[in-house]
Phi, psi and omega in degrees: 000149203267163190329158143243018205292158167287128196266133209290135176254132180207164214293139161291128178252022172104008179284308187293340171279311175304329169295305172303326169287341175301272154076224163300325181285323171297281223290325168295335184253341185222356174106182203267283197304328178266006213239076182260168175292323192285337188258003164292291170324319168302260176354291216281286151137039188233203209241146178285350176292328185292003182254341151280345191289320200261324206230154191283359188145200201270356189278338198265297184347292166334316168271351156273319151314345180279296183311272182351310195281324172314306186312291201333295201297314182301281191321323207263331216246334193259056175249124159332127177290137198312166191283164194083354207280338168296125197097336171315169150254187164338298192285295183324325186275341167279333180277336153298342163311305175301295194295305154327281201278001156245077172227351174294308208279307202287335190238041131279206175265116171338263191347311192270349147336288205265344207271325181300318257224266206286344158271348132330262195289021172266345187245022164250324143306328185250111164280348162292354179205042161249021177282003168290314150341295161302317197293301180336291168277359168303320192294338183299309165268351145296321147325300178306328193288321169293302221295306205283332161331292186294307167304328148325265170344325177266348170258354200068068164227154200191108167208135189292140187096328186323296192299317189284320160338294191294329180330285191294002172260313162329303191290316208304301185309325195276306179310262198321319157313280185302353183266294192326324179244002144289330143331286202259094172256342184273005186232035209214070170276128192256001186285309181271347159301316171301329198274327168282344161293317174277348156293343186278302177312301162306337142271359086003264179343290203308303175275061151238321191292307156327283183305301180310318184302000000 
């Protein structure tokens, strides 16, 4: 196991953000498992020394690369549903929901794709870091949670419980959808998988709608 030493804190001059951004380009290009401090230190072009001076070692390092990718992942995905979507019906509005954000994934970086995926089980494996696991997908759903919050909102559907349901299916489906097709992408269609959801969902409205009258 690499230093655990406590790393000296002093004002940062853009050095501990050059590391972190290093990194994230290893861990995207060569895996978790290739992402030693000395070879973080390369990437960076700086002295390897300079990498305990900032981080106790390569796990805070690490964890600091997932949050960094969480923000990232948060900017991108939390864009409003496309415009006009007011007046659709249901099942059109979730599935255009859908084909947006993974029209995200699909015009990301392979590499930083599978790296969210193998650091998820590098902080699942490490007991000292798996609530970095948790944080993740919590964040994953509180995204989801903006998305369906609206879409609630915009058909009138009102059940108690409703919003943390859809939350956690949304995200599980979009997670599993995106594993799925970096594995497989020629055996990974996510257009009929979406489209079966949003039929699934848009009747949940329907029959919410029943119930309530």
């Amino acid at each position: 196991m690499e230093s655990q030493r406590t790393p000296k804190r002093r004002p940062d001059d853009g050095r501990r953000a050059q590391l972190i951004a290093a990194a994230t380009r290893v861990v995207a290009r060569d895996g978790v498992a290739a992402a030693t401090t000395r070879r973080i230190a390369q990437e960076a072009g700086v002295p390897h020394g300079l990498v305990h001076y900032w981080f106790s070692g390569k796990d805070e390092l690490l964890e600091e690369v997932v949050q960094g990718m969480l923000r990232q992942l948060e900017a991108v995905t939390s864009v409003p549903a496309a415009a006009g979507s007011s007046g659709r019906s249901a099942a059109e509005d979730v599935i255009d929901r859908f084909r947006s954000a993974f029209a995200v994934a699909e015009s990301d970086d392979r590499g930083r794709q599978i790296a969210l995926f193998e650091l998820t089980t590098w902080s699942l494996r490490s007991p000292d870091h798996r609530e970095v696991a948790r944080t993740q997908y919590a964040a994953y759903r509180a995204t989801a949670a903006s998305v369906t919050s609206a879409w609630l909102a915009e058909h009138k559907v009102e059940l108690p419980g409703a919003p943390d349901v859809l939350a956690q299916f949304v995200a599980a489906l979009f997670d599993g959808v995106n594993l799925a097709w970096l594995a497989d992408p020629d055996g990974t269609r996510p257009d009929e998988i979406f489209a079966l959801a949003s039929t699934l969902l848009a009747q949940f409205a329907r029959d919410n709608e029943d119930a309530v009258r």
